[in-house]
N, C-alpha and C positions, 0 to 999 in steps of 0.2 A: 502388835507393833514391833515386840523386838525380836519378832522371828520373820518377821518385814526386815529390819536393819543386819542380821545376823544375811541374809541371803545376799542383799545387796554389799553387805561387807566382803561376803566370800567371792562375788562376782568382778568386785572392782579391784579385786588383788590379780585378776587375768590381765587389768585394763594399764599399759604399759609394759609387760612383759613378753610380749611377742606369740601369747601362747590364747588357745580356744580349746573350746569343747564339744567335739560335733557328736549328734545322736546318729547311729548307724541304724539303716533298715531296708528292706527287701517292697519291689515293687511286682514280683513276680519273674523274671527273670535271673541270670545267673551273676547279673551286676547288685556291687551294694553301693547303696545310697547313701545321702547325709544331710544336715540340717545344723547351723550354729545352735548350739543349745539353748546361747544367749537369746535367740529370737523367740526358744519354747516356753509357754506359758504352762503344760503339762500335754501327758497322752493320757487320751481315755478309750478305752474299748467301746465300739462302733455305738451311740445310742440308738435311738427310733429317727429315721430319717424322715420330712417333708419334703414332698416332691415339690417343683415348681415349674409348672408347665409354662414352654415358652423362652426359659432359664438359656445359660450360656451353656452349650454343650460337656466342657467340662466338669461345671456346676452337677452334684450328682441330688444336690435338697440341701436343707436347712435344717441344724438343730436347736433345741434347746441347752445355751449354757450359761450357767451361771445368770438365770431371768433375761438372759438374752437368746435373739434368733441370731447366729451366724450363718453363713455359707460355708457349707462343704466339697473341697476342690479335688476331683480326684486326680493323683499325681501322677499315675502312672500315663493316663489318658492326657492330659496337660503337657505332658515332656514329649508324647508322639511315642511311647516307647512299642515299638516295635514285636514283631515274636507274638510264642503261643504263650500262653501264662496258664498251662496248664496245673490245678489245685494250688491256683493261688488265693487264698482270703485274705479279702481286703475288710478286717474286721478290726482295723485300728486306727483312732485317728490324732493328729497332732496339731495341737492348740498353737498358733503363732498369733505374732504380734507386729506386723508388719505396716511401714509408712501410717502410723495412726489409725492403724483399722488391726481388727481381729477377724480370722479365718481359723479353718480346718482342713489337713490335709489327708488324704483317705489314701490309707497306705497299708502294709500288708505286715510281716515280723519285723518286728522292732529287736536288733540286736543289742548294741554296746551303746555306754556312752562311753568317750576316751578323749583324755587329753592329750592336748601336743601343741603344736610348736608353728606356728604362721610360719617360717621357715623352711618349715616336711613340704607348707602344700602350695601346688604350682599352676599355673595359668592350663586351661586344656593344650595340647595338643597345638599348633596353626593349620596339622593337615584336616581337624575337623569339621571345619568349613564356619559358617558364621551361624547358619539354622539352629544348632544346638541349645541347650538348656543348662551348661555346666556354667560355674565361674570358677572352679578351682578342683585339681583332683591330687590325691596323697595315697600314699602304703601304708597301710594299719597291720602290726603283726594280731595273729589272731586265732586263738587254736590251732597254735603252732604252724600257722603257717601264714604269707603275707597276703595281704588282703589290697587289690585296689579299689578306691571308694570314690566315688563320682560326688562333688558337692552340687546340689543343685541352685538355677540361679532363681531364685523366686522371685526379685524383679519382675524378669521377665514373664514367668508364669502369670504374674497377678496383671501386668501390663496390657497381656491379651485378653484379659478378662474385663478388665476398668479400666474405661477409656482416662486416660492421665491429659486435661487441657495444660498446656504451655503455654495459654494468653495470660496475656499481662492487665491487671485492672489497670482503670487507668487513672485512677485518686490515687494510687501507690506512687505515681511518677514523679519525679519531681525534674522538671526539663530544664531545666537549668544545670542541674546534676549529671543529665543524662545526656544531657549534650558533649559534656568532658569525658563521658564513657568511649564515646568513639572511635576506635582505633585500641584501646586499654587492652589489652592482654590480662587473662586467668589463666592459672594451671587449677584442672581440674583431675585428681585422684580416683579413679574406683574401677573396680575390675566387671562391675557388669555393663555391658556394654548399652543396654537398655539406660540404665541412670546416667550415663555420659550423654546419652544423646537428650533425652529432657532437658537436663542443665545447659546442654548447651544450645537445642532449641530455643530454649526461654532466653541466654543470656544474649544471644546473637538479634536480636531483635532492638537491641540498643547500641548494636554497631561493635561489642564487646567481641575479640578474636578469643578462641578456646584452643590450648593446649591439653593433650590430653597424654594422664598416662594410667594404666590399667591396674597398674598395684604401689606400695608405698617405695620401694627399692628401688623401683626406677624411676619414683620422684624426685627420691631423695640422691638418686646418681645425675640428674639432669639439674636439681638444683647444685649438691656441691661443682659439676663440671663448670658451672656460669661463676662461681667467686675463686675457683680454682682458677680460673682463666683472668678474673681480676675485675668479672662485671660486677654490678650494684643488680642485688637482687629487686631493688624499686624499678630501677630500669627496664629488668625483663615482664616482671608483672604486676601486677595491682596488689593481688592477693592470691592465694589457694585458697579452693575447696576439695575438702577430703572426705570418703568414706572411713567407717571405720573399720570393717572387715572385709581384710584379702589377703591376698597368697602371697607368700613371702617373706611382707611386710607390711603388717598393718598398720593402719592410721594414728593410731594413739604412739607406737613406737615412731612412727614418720613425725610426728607432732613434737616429740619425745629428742629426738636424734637434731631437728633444725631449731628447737631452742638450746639446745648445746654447743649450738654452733656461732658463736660472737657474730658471724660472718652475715647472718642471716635470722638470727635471735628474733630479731623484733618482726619478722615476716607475719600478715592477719592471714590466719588460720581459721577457715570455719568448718566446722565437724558436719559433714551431709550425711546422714544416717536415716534408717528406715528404722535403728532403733527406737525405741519409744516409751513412757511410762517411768516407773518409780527410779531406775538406776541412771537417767542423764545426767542430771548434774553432779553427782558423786562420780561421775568420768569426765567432764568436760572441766573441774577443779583438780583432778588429779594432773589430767593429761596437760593442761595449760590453754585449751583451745583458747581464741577469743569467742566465739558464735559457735553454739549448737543449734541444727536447720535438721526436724524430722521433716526425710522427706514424701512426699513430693510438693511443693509450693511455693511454685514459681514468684508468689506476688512477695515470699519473706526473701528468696534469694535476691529479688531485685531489691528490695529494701537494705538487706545485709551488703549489698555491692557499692547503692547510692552513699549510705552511711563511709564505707572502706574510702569509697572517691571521695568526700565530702572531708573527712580527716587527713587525706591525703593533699587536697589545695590549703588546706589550713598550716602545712608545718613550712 
């Protein structure tokens, strides 16, 4: 237990500082890769793979870990990456922790892990079109020389893989509630373009209009513009939902930066995360959120929204 509390301690001093830890690694080509650390549960060298005939194409089997069967996702095949991969072995894999589910991602040299700075890392490109697999790319110096590192967007990877339903049960509803949703406006935060569209799938089905913006900086330059200009931030939305990892600026600092703000202090904040397991609440008490949502589930966001409207006709 307190090398359980010692790890979580050490994790949660990243959680407001603007700052991450991504693991660097090779998929066979001359690009380097990456992964938030935060989402590795560990790497293990390749075990004994089970096949499963029938399986999703990327799927390469199943192992044993930890008394469990996982799936094994191979990443390089996943992203479409391109080229020869000439003596590439893919005899590594990496344990993640993702929207409440555990996978494996079958990947080849595992290089650095390195710290830095949500700041260093920025949105892809716009000339590379929408197909892509990045959410964010950064410069790593790196035996002595700089390195660019492609961060992958595993949303989407796992997206194509597990179909994500966006209905709405319908004992969740409460219509009365949901009648006053209609027309309400959310800003919704996050840089993968996949988890914008869920959220806002699910939330549009209750007449709810979606703002969207792709990392925490230019949430938080489009919220100060609205009180700078001298509106009521209740005027423009209901609520945010925020992811907590992106480029720039992430979520806990965006979290961090509008409760400092008198202007917009009391704005309901819900943490949308695909993180999961032993460190949320020791971030969602630091950071100030009100709601932590791992996601994907659509039926807690509609809840978490009715609840926002519901305290909202009350004041």
């Amino acid at each position: 237990m307190s090398k359980l509390m010692s790890s979580i301690d050490q994790r949660t001093k990243l959680v407001g500082e603007n700052r991450l830890e991504i693991l660097m690694f090779k998929l066979g080509s001359r690009h380097t890769f990456a992964l938030n650390v935060f989402k590795v549960r560990e790497v293990i060298t390749l075990p004994k793979l089970n096949r499963m005939p029938g399986s999703h194409s990327h799927l390469t089997g199943v192992i044993n870990y930890r008394g469990k069967s996982i799936p094994i996702i191979d990443l390089r095949t996943a992203i479409q990456l391109k080229g020869s991969a000439e003596n590439y072995e893919a005899n590594n894999v990496i344990i993640t922790e993702y929207n409440r589910s555990v996978q494996g991602f079958l990947i080849g040299q595992i290089m650095h892990i390195v710290n830095t700075s949500w700041s260093d890392i920025q949105p892809p490109p716009s000339n590379v079109g929408k197909n892509h697999y990045l959410t964010a790319i950064t410069r790593i110096k790196f035996e002595e020389r700089e390195e660019l590192v492609e961060i992958i967007d595993v949303e989407k990877v796992l997206a194509e893989i597990v179909h994500y339903d966006t209905s709405i049960s319908e004992d969740v509803l409460d219509h009365q509630i949901s009648t006053e949703l209609k027309g309400r406006k959310i800003l919704v935060v996050d840089d993968s373009a996949t988890a914008r569209s869920q959220i806002r799938e699910t939330v549009t089905q209750l007449g709810v209009e979606v703002i969207e913006d792709h990392n925490g900086l230019a949430a938080l330059k489009r919220l100060k513009a609205w009180v700078d200009a001298g509106k009521s931030i209740d005027d423009e939305i209901l609520m945010m939902f925020t992811d907590a990892e992106m480029p720039e600026m992430d979520g806990y600092r965006l979290t961090a930066e509008v409760r400092d703000d008198p202007r917009m202090s009391h704005l309901f904040i819900a943490l949308n995360t695909s993180l999961s397991g032993s460190f949320n609440e020791a971030m969602v008490k630091k950071v100030g959120c009100d709601r932590l949502i791992s996601k994907f589930q659509p039926d807690l966001l509609v809840q978490v929204l009715q609840e926002r409207m519901r305290a909202a006709l009350e004041t």
